[in-house]
Structures are given as C-alpha cells and as structure tokens.
C-alpha positions as CSV (number, residue, x, y, z in Angstrom):
1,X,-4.4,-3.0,22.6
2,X,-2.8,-1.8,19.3
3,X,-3.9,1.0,16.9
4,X,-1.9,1.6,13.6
5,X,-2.9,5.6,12.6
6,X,-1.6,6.7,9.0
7,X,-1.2,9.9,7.8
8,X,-0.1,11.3,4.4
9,X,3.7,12.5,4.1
10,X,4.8,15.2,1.6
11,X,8.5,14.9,1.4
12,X,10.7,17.5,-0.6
13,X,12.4,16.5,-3.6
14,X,15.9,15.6,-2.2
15,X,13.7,13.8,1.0
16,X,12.1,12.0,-2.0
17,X,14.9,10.9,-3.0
18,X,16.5,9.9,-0.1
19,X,12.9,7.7,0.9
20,X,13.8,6.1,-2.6
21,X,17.4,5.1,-1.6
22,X,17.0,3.7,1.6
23,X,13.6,2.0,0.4
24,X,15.9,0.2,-2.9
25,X,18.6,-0.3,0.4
26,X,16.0,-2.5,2.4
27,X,14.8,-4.1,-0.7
28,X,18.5,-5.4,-1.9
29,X,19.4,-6.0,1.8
30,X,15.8,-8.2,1.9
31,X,17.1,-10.3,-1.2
32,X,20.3,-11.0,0.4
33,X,19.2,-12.4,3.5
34,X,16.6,-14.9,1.7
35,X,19.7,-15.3,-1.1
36,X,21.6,-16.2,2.3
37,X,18.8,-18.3,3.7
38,X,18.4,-20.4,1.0
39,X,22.2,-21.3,0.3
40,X,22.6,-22.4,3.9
41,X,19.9,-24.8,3.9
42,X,21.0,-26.1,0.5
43,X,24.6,-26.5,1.8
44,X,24.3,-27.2,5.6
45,X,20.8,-28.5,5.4
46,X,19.7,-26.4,8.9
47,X,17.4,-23.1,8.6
48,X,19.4,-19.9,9.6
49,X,17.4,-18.0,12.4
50,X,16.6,-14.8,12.6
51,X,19.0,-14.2,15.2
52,X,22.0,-15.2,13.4
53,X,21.2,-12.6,10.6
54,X,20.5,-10.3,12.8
55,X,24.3,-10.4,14.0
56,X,25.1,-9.6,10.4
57,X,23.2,-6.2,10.5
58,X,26.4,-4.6,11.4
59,X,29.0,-6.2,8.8
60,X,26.1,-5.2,6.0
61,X,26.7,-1.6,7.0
62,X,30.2,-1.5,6.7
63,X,30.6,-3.4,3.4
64,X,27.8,-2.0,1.8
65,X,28.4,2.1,1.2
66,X,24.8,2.8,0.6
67,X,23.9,1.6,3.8
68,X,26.6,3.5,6.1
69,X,24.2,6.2,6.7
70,X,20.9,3.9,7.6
71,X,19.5,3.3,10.6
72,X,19.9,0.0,11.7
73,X,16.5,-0.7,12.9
74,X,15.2,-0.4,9.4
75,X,17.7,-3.3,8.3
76,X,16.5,-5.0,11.7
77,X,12.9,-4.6,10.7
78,X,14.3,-5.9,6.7
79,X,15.4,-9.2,8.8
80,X,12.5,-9.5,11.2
81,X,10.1,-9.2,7.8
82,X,11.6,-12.2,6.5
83,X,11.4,-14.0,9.4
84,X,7.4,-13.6,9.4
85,X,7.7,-14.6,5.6
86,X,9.2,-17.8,6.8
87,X,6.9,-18.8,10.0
88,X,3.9,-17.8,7.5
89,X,5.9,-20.6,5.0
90,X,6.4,-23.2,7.4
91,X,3.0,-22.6,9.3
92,X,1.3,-23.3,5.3
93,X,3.1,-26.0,5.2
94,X,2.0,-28.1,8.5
95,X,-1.7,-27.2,7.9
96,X,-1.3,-28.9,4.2
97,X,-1.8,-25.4,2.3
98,X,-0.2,-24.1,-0.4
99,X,3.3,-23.1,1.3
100,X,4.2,-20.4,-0.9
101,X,7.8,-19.7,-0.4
102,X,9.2,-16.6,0.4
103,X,10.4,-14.5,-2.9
104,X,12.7,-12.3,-4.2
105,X,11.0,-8.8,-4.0
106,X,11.6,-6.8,-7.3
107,X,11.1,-3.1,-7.2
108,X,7.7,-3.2,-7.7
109,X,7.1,-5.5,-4.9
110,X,8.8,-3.8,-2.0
111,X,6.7,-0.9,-0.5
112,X,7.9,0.1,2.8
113,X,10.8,0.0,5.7
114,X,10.1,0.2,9.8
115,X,11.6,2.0,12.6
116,X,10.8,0.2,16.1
117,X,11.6,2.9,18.5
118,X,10.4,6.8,19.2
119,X,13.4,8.6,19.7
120,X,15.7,6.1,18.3
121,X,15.5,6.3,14.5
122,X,12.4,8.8,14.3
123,X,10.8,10.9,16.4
124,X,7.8,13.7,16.1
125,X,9.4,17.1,15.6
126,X,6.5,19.8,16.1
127,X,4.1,19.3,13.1
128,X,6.6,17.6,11.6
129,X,7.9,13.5,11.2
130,X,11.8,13.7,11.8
131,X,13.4,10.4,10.4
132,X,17.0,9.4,10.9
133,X,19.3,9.8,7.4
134,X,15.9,11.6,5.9
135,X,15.1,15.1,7.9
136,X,12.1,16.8,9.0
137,X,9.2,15.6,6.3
138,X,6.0,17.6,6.2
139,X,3.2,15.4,7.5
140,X,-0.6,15.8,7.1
141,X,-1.7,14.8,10.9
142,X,-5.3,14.7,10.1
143,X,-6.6,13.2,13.2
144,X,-4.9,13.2,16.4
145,X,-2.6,10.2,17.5
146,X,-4.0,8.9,20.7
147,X,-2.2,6.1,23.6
148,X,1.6,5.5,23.0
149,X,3.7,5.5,19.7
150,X,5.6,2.5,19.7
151,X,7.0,2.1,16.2
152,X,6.3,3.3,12.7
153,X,6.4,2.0,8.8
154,X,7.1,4.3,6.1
155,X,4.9,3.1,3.1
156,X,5.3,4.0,0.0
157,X,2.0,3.1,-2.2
158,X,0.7,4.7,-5.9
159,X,3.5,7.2,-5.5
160,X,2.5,8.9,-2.7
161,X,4.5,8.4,0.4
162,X,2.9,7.6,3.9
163,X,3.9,6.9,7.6
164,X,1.7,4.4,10.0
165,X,2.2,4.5,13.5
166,X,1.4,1.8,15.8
167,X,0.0,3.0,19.1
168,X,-0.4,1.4,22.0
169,X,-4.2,2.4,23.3
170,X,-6.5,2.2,26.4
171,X,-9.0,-0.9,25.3
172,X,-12.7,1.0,25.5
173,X,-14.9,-1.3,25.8
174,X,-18.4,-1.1,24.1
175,X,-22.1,-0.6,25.9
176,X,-23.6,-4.1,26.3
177,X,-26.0,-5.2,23.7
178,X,-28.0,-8.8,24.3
179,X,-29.6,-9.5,20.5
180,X,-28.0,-12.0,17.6
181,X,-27.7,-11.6,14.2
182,X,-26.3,-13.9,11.4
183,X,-25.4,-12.7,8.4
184,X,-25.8,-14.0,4.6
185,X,-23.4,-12.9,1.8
186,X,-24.6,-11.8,-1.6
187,X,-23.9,-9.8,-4.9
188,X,-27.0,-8.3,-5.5
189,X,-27.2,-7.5,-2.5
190,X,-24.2,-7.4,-0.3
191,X,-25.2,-8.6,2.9
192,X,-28.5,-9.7,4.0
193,X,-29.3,-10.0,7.8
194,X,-31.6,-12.0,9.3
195,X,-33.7,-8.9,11.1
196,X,-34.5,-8.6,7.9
197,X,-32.2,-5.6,6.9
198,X,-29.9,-5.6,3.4
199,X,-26.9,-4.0,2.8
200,X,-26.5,-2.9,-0.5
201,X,-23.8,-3.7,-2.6
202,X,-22.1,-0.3,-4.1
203,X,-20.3,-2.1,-7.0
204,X,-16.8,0.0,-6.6
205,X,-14.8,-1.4,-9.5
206,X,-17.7,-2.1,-12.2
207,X,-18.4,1.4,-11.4
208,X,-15.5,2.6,-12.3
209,X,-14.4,0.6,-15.4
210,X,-15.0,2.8,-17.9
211,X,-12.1,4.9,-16.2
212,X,-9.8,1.8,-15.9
213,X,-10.0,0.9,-19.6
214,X,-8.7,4.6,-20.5
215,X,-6.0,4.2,-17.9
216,X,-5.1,1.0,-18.9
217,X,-4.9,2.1,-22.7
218,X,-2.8,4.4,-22.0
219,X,-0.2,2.5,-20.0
220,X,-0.6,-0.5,-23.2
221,X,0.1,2.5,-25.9
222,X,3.3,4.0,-24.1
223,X,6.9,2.7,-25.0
224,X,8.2,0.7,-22.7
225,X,10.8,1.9,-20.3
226,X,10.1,5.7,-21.0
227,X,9.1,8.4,-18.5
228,X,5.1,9.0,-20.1
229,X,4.6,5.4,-19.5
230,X,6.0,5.6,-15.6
231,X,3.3,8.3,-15.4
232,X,0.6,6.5,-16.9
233,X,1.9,3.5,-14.6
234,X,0.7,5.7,-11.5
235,X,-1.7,7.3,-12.6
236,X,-3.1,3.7,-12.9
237,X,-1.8,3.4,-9.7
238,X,-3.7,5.8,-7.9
239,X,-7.1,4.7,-9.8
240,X,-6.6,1.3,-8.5
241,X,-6.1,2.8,-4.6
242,X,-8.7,4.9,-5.0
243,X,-11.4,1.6,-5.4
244,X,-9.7,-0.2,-2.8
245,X,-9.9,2.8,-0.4
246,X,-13.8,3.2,-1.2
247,X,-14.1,-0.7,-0.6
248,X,-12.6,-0.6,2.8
249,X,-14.2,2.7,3.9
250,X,-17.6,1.4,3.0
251,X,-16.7,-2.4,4.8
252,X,-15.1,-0.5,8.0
253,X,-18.3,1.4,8.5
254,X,-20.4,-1.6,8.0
255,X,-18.5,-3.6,10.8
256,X,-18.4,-1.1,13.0
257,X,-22.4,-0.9,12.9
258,X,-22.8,-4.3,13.0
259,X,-20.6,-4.7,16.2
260,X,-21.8,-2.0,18.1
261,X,-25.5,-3.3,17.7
262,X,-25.1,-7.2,18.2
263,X,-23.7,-9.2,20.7
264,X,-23.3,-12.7,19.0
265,X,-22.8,-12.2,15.2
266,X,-22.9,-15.3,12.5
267,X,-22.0,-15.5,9.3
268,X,-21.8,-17.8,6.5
269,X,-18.3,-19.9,6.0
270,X,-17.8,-19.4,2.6
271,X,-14.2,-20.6,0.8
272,X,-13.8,-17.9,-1.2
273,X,-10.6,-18.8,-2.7
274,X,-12.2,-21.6,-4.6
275,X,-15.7,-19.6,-5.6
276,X,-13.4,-16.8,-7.5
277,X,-12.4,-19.4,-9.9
278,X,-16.2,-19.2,-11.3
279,X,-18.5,-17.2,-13.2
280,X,-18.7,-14.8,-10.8
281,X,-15.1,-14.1,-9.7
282,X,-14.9,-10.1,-10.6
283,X,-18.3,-9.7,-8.9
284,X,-16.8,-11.7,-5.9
285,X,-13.5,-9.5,-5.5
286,X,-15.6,-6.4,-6.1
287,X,-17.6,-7.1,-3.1
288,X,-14.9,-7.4,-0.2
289,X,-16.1,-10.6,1.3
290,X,-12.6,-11.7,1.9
291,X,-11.7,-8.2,4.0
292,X,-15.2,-8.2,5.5
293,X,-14.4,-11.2,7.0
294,X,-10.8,-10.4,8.3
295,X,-12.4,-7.3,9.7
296,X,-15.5,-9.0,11.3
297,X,-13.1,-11.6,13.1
298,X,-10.6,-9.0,14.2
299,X,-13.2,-6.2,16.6
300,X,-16.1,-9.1,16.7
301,X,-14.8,-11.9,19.3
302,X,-18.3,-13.3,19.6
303,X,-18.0,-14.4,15.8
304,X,-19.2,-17.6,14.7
305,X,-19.3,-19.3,11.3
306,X,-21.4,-21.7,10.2
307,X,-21.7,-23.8,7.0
C-alpha cells in the first residue's frame, strides 16, 4: 500500500525564490497544454492524449528559457495532472454529473509541482531535501519515513512551503474485531452511534469567527495590489489552514477509533452537496461530514451506507 508523509520545508531566500519560479513555470506550462488541448479538439475535432504532450516536454524546454534549467519530471508531472483533470471531466460526464471542465489555473490556484523518482530529480541528502535546479532545503522530518519513497510533491500552501512523499509500505493488518456499529450524523452532536456513544461536535470555524472577521477586515481595508495587503492575504491564509488542520486532526482520530473497534461500520447516505444549500450550510461545512466520509471509505472496506 501507499502512504503520503509531509513534512514542513524551510527554504532560504534565494531557494524561495527559486520554489516560486519553477512553481509560476509549471503553472504557465499547465495553461499551455489545456490552451493546446482545447484548440485541437476545436480544430481537428479528436482529444490530444497525454502521450502526445508528453513528446512535447522536450521542445517546451528549449523554446521556453525559464524552463532550461527544470527538471523534466516536474513538467511530466504538469502533463500527467492534466490528464487526471480530463478523465475526472469525462468520467462526470458519463455518470450525468456536473462535468466541470478543466480550467485555467491563475496564480492563486496552482499550489504544487511533483518529482516521480528518488535519485532522479530529488533525493534525501542527510537531514536535508536535495531538489534538482533548487539545492539542499532545510526540512523539518518530524516523524520518521517508513517503507519505500517513490515520488514527492512540493506544496506550497498559506505561504509556507511543504514536501509530501509517497511511500510505498508493508500493509499491517488490524487485530480482528467481530461487533457492528452504524453511525448517525448530527450538528449538535457530531456523530451518534448506535452503542449509544456521541461524538461531540467541536464547532472549529464558529469558534474561531471572531478571529476571522478581524482578519478579513483587514485584508477588505488594505489597497489593493500593495505589499500590507499580500500580508494580510496570508495571514488570512494561515487562519483559514489552521481550522482546516483542527478539523482533520479531530476526523482522523475519530476514524481511526472507529475502525480499530468495529468490524462492519454503517453510516447514513447523506447528499451533502444538496443539504449545504439550506439553513444549515455553515454548520454543515464546519462539521466535516464530507471528509469524514472520504476518510471512513478509504481505511474502512467493511463500509456500508444506507438511506
């Protein structure tokens, strides 16, 4: 199986920078492939596959000056993102969702570029994360990697710069349990179980709007386009990551409980995409029941979900 293990990086200034460039080279690279993709289907009326623009990885790097010194498994990974973008489009599509079609990424909406091979592109040198074109960036290693590192993504997120490795691990599996459980979903309380136990419901953003609306002041009363409102901006930023981080460590621990004690686990269907158009959509979104749910079906494959 695979584990992804992230760790905080704290580049230098001039790594910083060059993070930045080759982060704004995978973005521009990202919008000319779709720019690509969509002129050959409007002129030739065939998809182009990911193979043909991977072909082109090469040309890009000669005709383009800022990315002569790039690795080309990050402009590899750049194609092979917006191949997923696409199968994700056309998978919408046949089930009669809404497809969604691939966008242009603006510099807000582009976070991270991939290297797919240890020793080819990046490589751990001593306590340190040695990335091809970058150097050797300081890295905060936490807890220790474990099975086989097989590629990593270099993320950046709230300012703050972070590499996750994808492991491949020894599957261990867990002591065998015999009782059931199922599972009803809740806001004043978030999940009640039918053993009769409740799992309260911590309330992470309502708890912390009183911060937010400062924050959010502050970004509304800086001019636009200046430096003091790019800081405000993040320090938004890292508010907003902070919630979500509490929200998943709290959801994490609760499915690892619940799936370590119960062999068959079931829990209500809810479509949650239609319920936060309500009354109750903020309360909804604060409680995680969308990621509890991806989480619960991802380490629980005795899951089942009833109406």
């Amino acid at each position: 199986m695979f584990k992804v293990f992230r760790y905080r990086l704290y580049p230098t200034s001039s790594q910083r920078a060059g993070l930045e460039s080759t982060l704004e080279t995978a973005r521009r690279f990202y919008n000319d492939c779709l720019l690509e993709r969509k002129a050959v289907y409007e002129t030739e009326g065939r998809t182009l596959g990911k193979t043909e623009q991977l072909r082109r990885v090469k040309i890009h790097k000669v005709n383009n000056p800022f990315a002569t010194d790039i690795h080309s498994h990050i402009l590899q990974g750049v194609v092979a993102d917006l191949d997923k973008a696409f199968q994700a489009f056309f998978r919408r599509v046949k089930a009669g969702e809404k497809p969604g079609y691939p966008r242009f990424k603006g510099r807000n909406r582009f976070h991270s570029f991939g290297l797919k091979e240890l020793g080819n592109g990046f490589k751990i040198d001593g306590r340190r994360l040695r990335i091809s074109g970058i150097g050797r960036v300081a890295i905060r290693w936490h807890r220790p990697l474990e099975g086989t590192v097989k590629t990593v993504r270099i993320v950046r997120k709230a300012g703050k710069w972070f590499a996750a490795f994808s492991c491949e691990v020894e599957a261990t599996p867990l002591p065998p349990v015999e009782t059931e459980v199922g599972i009803d979903a809740g806001l004043s309380t978030l999940f009640a179980l039918s053993n009769g136990e409740q799992v309260q419901n911590p309330r992470w953003y309502r708890s912390s709007q009183a911060k937010l609306r400062v924050l959010q002041r502050s970004v509304a009363r800086k001019k636009k386009g200046g430096s003091n409102r790019r800081k405000a901006i993040r320090r938004l930023a890292t508010h907003a990551e902070h919630v979500a981080n509490q929200r998943k460590d709290y959801l994490n621990k609760v499915v690892c409980d619940l799936v370590g004690r119960f062999a068959l686990i079931a829990i209500e269907d809810l479509s949650i995409t239609r319920m936060v158009h309500g009354h109750f959509a903020k309360s909804i979104l604060d409680a995680g029941w969308g990621y509890f749910k991806q989480r619960l079906q991802s380490k629980a494959p005795g899951i089942v979900f009833v109406d």
